[in-house]
C-alpha positions as CSV (number, residue, x, y, z in Angstrom):
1,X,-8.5,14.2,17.9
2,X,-6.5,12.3,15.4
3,X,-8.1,9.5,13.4
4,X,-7.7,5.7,13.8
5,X,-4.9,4.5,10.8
6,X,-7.5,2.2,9.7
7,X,-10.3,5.0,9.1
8,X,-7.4,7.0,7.6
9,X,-6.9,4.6,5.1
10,X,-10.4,3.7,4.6
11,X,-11.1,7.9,4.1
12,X,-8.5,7.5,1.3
13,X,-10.2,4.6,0.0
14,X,-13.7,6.6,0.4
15,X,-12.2,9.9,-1.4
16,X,-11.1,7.3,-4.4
17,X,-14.9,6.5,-4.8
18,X,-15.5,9.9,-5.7
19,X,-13.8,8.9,-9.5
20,X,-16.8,5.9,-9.9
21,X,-18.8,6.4,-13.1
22,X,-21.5,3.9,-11.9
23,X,-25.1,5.1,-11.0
24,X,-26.2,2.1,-8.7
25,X,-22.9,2.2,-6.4
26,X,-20.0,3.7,-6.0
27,X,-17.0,1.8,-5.0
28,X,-13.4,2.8,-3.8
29,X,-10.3,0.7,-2.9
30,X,-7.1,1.2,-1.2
31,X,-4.7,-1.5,-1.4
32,X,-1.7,-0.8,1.6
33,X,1.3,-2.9,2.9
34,X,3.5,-2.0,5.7
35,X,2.0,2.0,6.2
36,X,2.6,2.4,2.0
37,X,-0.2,3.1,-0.4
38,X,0.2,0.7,-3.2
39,X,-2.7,1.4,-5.3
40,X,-5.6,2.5,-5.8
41,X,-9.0,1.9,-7.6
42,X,-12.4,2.7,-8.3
43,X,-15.5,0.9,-10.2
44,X,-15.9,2.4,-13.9
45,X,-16.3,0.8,-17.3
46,X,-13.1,-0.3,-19.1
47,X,-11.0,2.8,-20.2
48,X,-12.6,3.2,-23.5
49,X,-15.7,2.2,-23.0
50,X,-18.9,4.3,-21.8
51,X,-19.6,4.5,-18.5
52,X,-23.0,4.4,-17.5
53,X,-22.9,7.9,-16.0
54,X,-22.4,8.4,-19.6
55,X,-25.2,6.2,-21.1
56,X,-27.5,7.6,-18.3
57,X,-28.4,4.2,-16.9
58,X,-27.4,0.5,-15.4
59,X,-28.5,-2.6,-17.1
60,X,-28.5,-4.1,-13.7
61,X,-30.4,-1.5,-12.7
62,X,-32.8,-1.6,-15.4
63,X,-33.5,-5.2,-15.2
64,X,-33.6,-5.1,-11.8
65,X,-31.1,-7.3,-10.6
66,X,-30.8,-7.7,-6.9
67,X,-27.4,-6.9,-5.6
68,X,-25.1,-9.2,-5.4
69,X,-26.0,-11.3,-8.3
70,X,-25.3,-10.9,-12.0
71,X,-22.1,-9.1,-12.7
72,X,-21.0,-10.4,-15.9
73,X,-24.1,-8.3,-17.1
74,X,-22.5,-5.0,-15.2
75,X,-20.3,-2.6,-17.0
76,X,-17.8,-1.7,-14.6
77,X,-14.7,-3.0,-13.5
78,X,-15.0,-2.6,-10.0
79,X,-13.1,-0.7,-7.3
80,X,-11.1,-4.0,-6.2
81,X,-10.5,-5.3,-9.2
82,X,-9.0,-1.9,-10.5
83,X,-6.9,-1.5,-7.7
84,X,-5.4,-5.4,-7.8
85,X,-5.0,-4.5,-12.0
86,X,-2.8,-1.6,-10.6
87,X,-0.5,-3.9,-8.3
88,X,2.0,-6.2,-8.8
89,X,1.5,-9.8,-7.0
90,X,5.0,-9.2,-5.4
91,X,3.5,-5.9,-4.2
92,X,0.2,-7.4,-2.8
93,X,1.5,-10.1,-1.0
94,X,0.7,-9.9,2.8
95,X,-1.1,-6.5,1.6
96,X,-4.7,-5.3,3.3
97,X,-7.3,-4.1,0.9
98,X,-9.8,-1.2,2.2
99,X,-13.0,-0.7,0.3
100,X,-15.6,1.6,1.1
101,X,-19.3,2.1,-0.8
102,X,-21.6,4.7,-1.3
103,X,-25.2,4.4,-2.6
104,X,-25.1,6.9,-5.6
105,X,-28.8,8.0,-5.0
106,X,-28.1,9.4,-1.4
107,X,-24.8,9.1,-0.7
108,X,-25.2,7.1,2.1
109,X,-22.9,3.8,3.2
110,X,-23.6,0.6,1.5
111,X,-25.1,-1.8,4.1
112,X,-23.5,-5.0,4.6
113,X,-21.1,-4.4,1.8
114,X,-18.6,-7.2,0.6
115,X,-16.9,-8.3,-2.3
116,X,-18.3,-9.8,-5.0
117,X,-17.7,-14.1,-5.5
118,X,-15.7,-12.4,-8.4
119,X,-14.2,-9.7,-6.9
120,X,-13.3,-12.7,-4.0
121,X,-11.7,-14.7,-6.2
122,X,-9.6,-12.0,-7.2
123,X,-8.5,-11.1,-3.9
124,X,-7.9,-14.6,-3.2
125,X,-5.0,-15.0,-5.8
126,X,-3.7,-11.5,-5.4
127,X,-2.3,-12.2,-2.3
128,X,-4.0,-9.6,0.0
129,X,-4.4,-10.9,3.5
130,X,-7.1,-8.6,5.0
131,X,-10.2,-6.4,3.6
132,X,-11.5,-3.9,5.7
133,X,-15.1,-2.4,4.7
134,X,-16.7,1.0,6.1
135,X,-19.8,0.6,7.8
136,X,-20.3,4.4,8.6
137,X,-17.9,7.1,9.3
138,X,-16.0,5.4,12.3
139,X,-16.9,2.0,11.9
140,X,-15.9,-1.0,9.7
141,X,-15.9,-4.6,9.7
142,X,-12.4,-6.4,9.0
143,X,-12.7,-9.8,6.9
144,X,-9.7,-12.1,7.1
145,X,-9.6,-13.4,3.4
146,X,-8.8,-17.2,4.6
147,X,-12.8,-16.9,4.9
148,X,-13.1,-16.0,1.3
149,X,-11.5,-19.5,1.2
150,X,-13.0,-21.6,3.8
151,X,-16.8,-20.3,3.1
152,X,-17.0,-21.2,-0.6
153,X,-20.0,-20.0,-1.1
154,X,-19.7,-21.2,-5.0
155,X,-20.0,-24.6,-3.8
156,X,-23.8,-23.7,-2.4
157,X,-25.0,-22.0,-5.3
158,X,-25.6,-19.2,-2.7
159,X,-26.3,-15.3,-4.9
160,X,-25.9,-12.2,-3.5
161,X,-24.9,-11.2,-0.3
């Protein structure tokens, strides 16, 4: 049976997660507009820096930060963010993002995953008009980023998600 285009994108965006160097989550993103790959991404450290599947731990991790909250203390760039770095605005315009996470312990789907408030922000001004995030294998919930824009949750002081 042939798949669904959005799970065949979001399985492109899931083999991209296979490159992350981070031990708490791994991330992968797809960025497509009109059936064309534009780019690609994964969470890592900047190119030059160690990852921490080099330094054999996560300060997040380590000082047990809940997810969600604290990223200027992560090391990674992460899967959106590369993926937008990758693009040109012209490019990403009217684009949908697909981003799919994997616990790095078990393998298993990241529940509830979203972008980051800093990974939204990014998205916001890239352009992209639609993330889709996998649930599990054959599911995935589609967020329409006007809602990145309408439910500031900066303005609440709300963490996490």
């Amino acid at each position: 049976m042939r798949i669904d285009k959005i799970n065949y994108y979001l399985d492109i965006a899931e083999a991209a997660l296979e490159r992350s160097t981070c031990i708490r989550r791994n991330f992968g993103a797809i960025i497509v507009k009109n059936d064309e790959i534009i780019s690609t991404g994964y969470n890592g450290a900047p190119r030059g820096r160690k990852n921490c599947t080099d330094l054999g731990y996560c300060m997040r991790e380590k000082l047990k930060i809940p997810r969600g909250e604290r990223y200027e203390l992560c090391r990674s760039v992460h899967g959106e963010e590369n993926a937008i770095i990758s693009a040109s605005r012209r490019d990403m315009i009217g684009a949908d993002l697909y981003l799919v996470g994997k616990n790095y312990n078990d393998g298993s789907y990241v529940k509830d995953a979203r972008p980051c408030s800093m990974c939204k922000k990014t998205i916001i001004n890239s352009g992209i008009n639609k993330v889709y995030i996998r649930n599990d294998k054959e599911n995935y919930t589609v967020i329409d980023v006007q809602d990145f824009i309408d439910n500031d949750e900066s303005l609440e002081g709300t963490l996490g998600y």
